[in-house]
Backbone bond lengths (Angstrom), bond angles and torsions (degrees), N, CA, C in turn:
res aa  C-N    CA-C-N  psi(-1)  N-CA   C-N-CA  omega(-1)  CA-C   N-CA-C  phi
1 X - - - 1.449 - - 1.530 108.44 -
2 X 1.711 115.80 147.88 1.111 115.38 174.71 1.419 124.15 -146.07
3 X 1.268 123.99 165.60 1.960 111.13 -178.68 1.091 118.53 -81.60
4 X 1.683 121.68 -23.33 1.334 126.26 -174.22 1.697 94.57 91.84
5 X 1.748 144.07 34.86 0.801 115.80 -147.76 1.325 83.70 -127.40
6 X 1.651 127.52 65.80 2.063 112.98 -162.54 1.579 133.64 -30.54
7 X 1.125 125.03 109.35 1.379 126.14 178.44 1.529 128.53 -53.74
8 X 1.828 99.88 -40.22 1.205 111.03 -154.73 1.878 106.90 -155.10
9 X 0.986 125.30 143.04 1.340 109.43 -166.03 2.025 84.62 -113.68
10 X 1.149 111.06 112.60 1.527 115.22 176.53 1.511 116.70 -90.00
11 X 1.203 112.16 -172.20 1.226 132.82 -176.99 1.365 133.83 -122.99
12 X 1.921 143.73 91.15 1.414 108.23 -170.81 1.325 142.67 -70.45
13 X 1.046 111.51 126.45 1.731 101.83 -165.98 1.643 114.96 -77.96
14 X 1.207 99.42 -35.47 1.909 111.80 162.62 1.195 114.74 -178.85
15 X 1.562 108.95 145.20 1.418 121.07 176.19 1.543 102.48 -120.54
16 X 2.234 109.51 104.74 1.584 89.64 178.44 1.631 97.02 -125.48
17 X 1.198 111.75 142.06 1.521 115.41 169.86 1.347 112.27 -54.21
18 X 1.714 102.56 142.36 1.081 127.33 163.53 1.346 138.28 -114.92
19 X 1.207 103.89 42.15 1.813 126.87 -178.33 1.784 100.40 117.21
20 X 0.820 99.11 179.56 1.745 109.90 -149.76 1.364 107.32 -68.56
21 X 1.205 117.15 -9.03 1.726 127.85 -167.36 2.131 106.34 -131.93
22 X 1.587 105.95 26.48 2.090 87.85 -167.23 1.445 70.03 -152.40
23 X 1.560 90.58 -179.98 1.218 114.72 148.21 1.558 110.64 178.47
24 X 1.276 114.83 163.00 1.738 106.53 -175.27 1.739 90.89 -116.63
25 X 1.682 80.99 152.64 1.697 97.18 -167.79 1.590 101.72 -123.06
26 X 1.656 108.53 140.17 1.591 94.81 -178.16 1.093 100.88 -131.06
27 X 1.224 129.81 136.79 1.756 123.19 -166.40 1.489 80.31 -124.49
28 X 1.729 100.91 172.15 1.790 125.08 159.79 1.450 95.08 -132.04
29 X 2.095 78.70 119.94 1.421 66.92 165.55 1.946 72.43 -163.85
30 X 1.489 90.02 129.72 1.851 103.86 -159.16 1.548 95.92 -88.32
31 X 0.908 140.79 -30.90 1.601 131.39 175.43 1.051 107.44 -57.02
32 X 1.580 117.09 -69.70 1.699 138.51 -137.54 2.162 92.18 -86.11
33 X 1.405 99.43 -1.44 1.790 101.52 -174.53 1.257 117.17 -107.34
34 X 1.656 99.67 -13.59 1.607 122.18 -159.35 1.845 107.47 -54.59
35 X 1.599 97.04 -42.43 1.482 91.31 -161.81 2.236 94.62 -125.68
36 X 1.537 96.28 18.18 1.364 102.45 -166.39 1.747 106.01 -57.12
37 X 0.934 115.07 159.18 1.649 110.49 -176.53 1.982 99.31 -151.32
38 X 1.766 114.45 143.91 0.886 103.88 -173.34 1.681 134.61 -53.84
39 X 1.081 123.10 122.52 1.577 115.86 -163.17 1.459 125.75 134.03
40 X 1.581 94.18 -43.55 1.327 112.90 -174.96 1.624 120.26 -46.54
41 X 1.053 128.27 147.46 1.417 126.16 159.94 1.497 123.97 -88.43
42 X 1.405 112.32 133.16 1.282 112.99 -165.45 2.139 91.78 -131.47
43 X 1.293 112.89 124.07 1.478 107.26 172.51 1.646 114.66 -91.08
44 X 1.189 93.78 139.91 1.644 103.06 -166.66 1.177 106.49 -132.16
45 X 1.567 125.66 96.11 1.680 123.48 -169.93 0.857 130.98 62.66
46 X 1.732 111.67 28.50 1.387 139.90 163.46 2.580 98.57 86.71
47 X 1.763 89.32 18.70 1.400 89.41 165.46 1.349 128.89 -99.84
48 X 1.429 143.34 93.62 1.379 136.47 -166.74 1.861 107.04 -53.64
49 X 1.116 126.07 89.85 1.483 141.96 143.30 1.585 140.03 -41.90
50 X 1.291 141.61 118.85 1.065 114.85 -164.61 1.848 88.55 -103.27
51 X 1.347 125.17 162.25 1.473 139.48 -173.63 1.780 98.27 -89.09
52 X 1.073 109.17 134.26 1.789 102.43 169.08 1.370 104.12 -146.56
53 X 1.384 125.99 7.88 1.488 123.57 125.93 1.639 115.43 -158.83
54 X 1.159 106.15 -177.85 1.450 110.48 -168.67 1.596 110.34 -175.81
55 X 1.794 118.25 150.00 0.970 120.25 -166.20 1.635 119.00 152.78
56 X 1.541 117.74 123.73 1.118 80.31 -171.61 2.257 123.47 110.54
57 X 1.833 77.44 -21.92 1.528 87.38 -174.68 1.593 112.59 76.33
58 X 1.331 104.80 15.45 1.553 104.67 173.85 1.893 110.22 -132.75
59 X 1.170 106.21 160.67 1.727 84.12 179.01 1.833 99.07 -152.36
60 X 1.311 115.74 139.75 1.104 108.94 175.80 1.768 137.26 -112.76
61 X 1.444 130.49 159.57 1.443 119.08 -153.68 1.436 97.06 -128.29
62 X 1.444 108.37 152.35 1.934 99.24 163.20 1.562 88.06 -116.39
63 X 1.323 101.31 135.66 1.889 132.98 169.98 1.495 94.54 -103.11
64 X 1.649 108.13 124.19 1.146 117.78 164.95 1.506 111.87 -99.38
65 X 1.345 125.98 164.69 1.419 134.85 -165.25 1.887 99.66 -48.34
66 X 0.882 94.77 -74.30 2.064 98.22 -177.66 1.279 104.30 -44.30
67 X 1.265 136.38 -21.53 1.284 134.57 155.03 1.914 122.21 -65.06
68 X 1.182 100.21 -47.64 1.225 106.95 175.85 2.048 126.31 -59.34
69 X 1.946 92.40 -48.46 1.072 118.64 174.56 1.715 125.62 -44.46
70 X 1.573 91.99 -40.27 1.359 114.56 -155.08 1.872 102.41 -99.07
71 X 1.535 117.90 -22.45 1.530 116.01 -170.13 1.378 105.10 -124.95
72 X 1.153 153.73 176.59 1.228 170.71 6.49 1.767 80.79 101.10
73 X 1.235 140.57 -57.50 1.350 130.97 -144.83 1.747 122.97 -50.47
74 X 1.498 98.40 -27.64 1.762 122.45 158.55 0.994 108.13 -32.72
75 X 1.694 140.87 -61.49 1.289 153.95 -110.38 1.591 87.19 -136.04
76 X 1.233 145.35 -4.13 1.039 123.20 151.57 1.909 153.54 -89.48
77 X 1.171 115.48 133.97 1.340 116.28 -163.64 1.525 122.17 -92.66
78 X 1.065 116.75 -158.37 1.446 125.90 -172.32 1.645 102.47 -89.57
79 X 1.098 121.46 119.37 1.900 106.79 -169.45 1.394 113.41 114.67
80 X 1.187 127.35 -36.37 0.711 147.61 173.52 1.768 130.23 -15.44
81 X 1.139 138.86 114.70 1.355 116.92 -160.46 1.705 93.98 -108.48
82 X 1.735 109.76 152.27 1.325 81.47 -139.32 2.200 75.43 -134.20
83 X 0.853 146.33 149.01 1.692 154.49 145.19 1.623 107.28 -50.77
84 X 1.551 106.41 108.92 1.809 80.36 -178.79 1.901 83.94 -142.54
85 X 1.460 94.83 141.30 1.851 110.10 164.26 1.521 87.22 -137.15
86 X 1.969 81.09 167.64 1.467 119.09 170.67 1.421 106.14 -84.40
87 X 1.271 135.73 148.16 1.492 137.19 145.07 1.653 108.97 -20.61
88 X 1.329 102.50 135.45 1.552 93.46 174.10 1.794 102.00 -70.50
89 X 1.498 101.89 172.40 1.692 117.72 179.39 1.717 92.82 -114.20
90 X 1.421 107.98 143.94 1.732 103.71 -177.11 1.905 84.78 -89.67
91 X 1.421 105.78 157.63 1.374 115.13 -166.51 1.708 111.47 102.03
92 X 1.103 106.51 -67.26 2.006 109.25 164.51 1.443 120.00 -26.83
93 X 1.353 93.64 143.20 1.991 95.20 167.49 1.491 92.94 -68.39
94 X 1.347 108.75 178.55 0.792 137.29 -162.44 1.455 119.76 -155.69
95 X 1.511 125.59 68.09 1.210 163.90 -34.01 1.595 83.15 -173.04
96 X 1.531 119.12 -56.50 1.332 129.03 -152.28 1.950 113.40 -113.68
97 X 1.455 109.15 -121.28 1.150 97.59 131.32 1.000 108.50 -145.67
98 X 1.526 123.91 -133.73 1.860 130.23 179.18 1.386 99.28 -81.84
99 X 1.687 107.41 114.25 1.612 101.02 155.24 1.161 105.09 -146.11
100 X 1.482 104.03 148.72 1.656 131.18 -150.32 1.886 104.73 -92.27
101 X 1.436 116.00 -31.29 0.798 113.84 169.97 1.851 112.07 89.76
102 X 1.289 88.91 28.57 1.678 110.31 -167.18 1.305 90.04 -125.59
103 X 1.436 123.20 103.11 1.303 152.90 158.13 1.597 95.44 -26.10
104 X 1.341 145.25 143.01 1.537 146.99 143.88 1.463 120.02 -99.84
105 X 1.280 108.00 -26.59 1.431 102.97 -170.12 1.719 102.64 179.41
106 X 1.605 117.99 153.72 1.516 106.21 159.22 1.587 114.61 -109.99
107 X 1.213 101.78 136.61 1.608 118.92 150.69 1.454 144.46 -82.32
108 X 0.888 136.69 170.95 1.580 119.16 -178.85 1.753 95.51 -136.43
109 X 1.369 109.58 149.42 1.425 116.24 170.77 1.586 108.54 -75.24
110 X 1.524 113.43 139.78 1.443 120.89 -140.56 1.833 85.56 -126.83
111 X 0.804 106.54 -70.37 1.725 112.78 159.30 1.334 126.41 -137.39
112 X 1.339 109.37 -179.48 1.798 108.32 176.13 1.706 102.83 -141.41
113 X 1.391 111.72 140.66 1.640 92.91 -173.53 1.896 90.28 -146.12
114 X 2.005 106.00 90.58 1.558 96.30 148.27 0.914 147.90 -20.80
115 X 1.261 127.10 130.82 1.765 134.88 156.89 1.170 111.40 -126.01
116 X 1.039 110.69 -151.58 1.704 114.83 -165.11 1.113 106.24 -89.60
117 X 1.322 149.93 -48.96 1.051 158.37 -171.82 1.474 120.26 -111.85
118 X 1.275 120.79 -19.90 1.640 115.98 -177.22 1.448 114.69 -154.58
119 X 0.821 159.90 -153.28 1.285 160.54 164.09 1.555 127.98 -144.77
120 X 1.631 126.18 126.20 1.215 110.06 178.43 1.544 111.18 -107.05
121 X 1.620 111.17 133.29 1.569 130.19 -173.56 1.517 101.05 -110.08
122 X 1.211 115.92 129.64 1.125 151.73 158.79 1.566 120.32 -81.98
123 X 1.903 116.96 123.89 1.006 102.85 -175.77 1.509 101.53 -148.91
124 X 1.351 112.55 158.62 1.888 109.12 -162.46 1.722 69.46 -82.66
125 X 1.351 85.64 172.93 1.738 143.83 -150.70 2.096 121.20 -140.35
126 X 1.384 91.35 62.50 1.841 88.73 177.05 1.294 103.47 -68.86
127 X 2.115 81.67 120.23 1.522 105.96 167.45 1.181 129.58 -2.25
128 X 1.578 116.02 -62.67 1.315 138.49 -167.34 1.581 99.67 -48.38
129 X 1.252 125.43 -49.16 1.304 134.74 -164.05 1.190 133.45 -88.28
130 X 1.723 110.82 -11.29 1.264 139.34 -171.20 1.529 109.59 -46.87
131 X 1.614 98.72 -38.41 1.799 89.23 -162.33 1.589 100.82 -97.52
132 X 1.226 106.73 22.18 1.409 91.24 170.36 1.498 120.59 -111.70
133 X 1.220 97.30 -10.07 1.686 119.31 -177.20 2.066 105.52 -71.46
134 X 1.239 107.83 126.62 1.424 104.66 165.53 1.332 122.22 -141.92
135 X 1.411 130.79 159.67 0.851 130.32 -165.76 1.811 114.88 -60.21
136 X 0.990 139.16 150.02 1.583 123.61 -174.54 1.669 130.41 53.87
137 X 1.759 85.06 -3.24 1.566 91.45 -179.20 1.595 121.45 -83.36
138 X 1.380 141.89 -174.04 1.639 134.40 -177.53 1.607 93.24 -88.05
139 X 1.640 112.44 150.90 1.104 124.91 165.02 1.798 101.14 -138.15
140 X 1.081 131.21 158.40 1.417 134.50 158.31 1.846 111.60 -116.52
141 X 1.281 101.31 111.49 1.859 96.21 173.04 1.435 107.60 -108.72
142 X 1.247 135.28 138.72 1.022 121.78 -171.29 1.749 132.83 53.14
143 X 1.041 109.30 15.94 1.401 127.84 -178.71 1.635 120.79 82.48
144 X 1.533 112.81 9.83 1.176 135.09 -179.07 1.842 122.71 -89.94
145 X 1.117 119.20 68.24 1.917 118.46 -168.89 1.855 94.86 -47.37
146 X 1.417 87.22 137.66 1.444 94.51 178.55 1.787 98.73 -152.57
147 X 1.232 124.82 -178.12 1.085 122.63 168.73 1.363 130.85 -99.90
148 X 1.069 133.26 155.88 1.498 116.40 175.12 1.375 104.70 -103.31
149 X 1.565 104.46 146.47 1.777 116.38 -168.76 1.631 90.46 -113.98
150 X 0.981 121.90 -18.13 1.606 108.94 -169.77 1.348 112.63 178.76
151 X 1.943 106.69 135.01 1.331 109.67 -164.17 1.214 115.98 -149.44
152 X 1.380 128.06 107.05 1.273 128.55 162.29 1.497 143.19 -98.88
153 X 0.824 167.91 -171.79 1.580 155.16 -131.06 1.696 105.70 -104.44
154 X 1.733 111.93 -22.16 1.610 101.72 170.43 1.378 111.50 -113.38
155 X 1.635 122.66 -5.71 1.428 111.86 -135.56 2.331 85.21 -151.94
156 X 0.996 102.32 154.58 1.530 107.68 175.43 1.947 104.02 -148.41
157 X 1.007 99.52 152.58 1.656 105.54 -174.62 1.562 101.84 -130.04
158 X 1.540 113.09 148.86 1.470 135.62 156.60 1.391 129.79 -127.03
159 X 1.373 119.22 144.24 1.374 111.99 171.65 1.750 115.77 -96.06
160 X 1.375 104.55 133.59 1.949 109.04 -164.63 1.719 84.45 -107.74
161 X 1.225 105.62 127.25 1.415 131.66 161.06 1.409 113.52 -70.13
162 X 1.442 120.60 138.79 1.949 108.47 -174.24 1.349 106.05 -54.29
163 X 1.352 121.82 -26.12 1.576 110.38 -172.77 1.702 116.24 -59.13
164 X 1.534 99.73 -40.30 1.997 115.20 -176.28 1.342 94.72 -77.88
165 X 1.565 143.14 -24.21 0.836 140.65 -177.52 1.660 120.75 -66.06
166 X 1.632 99.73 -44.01 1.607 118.95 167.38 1.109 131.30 -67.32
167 X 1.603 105.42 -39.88 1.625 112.91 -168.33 0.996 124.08 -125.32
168 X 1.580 119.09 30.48 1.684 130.85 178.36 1.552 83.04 -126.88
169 X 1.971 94.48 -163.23 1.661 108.69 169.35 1.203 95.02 -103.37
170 X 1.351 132.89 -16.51 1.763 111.57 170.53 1.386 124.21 -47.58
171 X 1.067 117.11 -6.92 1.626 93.51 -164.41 1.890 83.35 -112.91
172 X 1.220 118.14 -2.46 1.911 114.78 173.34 1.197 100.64 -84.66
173 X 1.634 126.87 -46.14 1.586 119.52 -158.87 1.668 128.11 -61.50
174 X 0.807 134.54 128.84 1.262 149.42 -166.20 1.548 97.26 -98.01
175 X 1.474 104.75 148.47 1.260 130.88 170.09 1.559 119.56 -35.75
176 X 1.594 118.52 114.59 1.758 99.44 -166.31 1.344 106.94 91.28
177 X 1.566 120.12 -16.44 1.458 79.31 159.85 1.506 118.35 -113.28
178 X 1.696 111.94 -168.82 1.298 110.36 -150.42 1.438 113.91 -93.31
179 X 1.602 148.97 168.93 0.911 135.74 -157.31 2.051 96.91 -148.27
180 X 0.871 138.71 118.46 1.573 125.14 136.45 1.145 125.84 -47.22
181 X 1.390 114.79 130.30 1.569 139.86 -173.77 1.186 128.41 -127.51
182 X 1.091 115.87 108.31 1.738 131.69 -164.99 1.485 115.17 -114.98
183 X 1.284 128.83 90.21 1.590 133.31 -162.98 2.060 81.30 -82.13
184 X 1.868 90.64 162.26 0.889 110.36 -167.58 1.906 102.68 -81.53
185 X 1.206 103.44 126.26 1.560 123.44 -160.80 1.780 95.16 -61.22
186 X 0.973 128.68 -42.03 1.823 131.14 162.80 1.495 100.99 -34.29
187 X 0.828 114.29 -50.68 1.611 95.60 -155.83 1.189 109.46 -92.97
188 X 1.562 128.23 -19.26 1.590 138.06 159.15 1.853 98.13 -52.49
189 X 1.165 122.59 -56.98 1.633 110.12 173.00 1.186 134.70 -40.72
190 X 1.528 102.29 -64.03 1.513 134.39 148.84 1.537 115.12 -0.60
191 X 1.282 120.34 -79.15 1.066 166.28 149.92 1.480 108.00 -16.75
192 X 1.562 117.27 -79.42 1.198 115.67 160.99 1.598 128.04 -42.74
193 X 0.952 88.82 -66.14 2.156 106.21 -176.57 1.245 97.84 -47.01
194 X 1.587 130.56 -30.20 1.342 121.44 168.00 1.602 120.11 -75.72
195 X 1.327 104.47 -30.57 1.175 98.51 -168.95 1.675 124.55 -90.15
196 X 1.860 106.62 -11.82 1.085 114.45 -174.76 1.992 96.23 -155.48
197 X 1.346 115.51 78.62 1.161 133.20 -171.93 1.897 124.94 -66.40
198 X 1.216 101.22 -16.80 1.556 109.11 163.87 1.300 107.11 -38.81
C-alpha cells in the first residue's frame, strides 16, 4: 500500500525482456534503495513492484506481461525519469491517499494550461473508468494522488502545484504522452456491494 506521496524522482537504468511475456526493470533511485531489501515493494509510475535485487543505489523488478499490458511501463527506456515511493509504514501520516499500486487503466495528457502559480493538465479518461472519476475526488497518475478539478465523460483535469511540477514526471511530460491511472479503490467496492450484496 501507498499514499501516492513521491519520495524520489529516479532514473531507468534498463528495461530488457525476458521471454515474450516479462521483463526485469532496473531503476536508480538512491533513497527509495537505501534500506530496500529483497521483496520489498517499491512504486514505480504509480506501479507496485516487488525488488529482487538491489545495491549500489539502484534496485531491480521483474514486470510480468499483465503488468506490461496494462501500464505505460512497456514504453519505458534507458533515461528515463521515473515516480518512485517506498511502501507506506502503518503509524505514518498519510500524506496522499490509499493507493494499491494496481495500475486501472492508461491515459494520455490531453493539454496543459499555465498560470501563475500552478498549472492545470488535462488527461483522456478510458471509458471503463469514467464512473469512477469525480470531481474533487482522489485520482493517482503516475503514482502521484492528486485531486480531480474537472470531469467529463472522455477527459478529467488536475491542478499541479510547482512542487509536483519539479519533483515528479508530471511536470516533464508532454502532450501525448502516456500516464498510469489508479481510480480510488473505495469506489470499485462501493460499486460492487451495490451491485451484488451477498
Amino acid at each position: 500500500m501507498f499514499t501516492g506521496i513521491v519520495e524520489e524522482l529516479g532514473e531507468v537504468v534498463d528495461l530488457v525482456p525476458t521471454g515474450e511475456d516479462s521483463a526485469l526493470l532496473t531503476v536508480r533511485g538512491p533513497l527509495v534503495s537505501e534500506d530496500a531489501r529483497h521483496g520489498d515493494s517499491i512504486s514505480v509510475n504509480g506501479v507496485c513492484l516487488t525488488v529482487v535485487e538491489f545495491g549500489d543505489g539502484v534496485f531491480t523488478a521483474d514486470v510480468m506481461g499483465e503488468t506490461l499490458r496494462r501500464s505505460s511501463l512497456g514504453s519505458l527506456v534507458k533515461g528515463h525519469p521515473v515516480n518512485l515511493e517506498r511502501a507506506a509504514q502503518l503509524g505514518s501520516r498519510l500524506g496522499g491517499h490509499l493507493v494499491q499500486g494496481h495500475v486501472d487503466g492508461v491515459g494520455r495528457i490531453e493539454n496543459r494550461e499555465p498560470a501563475a502559480q500552478w498549472e492545470t493538465v488535462t488527461f483522456s479518461l478510458p471509458a471503463e473508468l469514467g464512473r469512477y472519476v469525480v470531481e474533487k475526488g482522489s485520482i493517482t497518475i503516475d503514482g502521484v494522488s492528486l485531486t480531480v478539478t474537472g470531469v467529463t465523460g472522455t477527459s478529467f483535469s488536475v491542478g499541479l502545484i510547482p512542487t509536483t511540477l519539479k519533483l515528479t514526471t508530471l511536470g516533464h511530460k508532454q502532450i501525448g504522452d502516456p500516464v498510469n491511472l489508479e481510480v480510488d479503490v473505495i469506489a470499485k467496492y462501493v460499486e460492487k456491494m451495490l451491485r451484488d450484496p451477498r
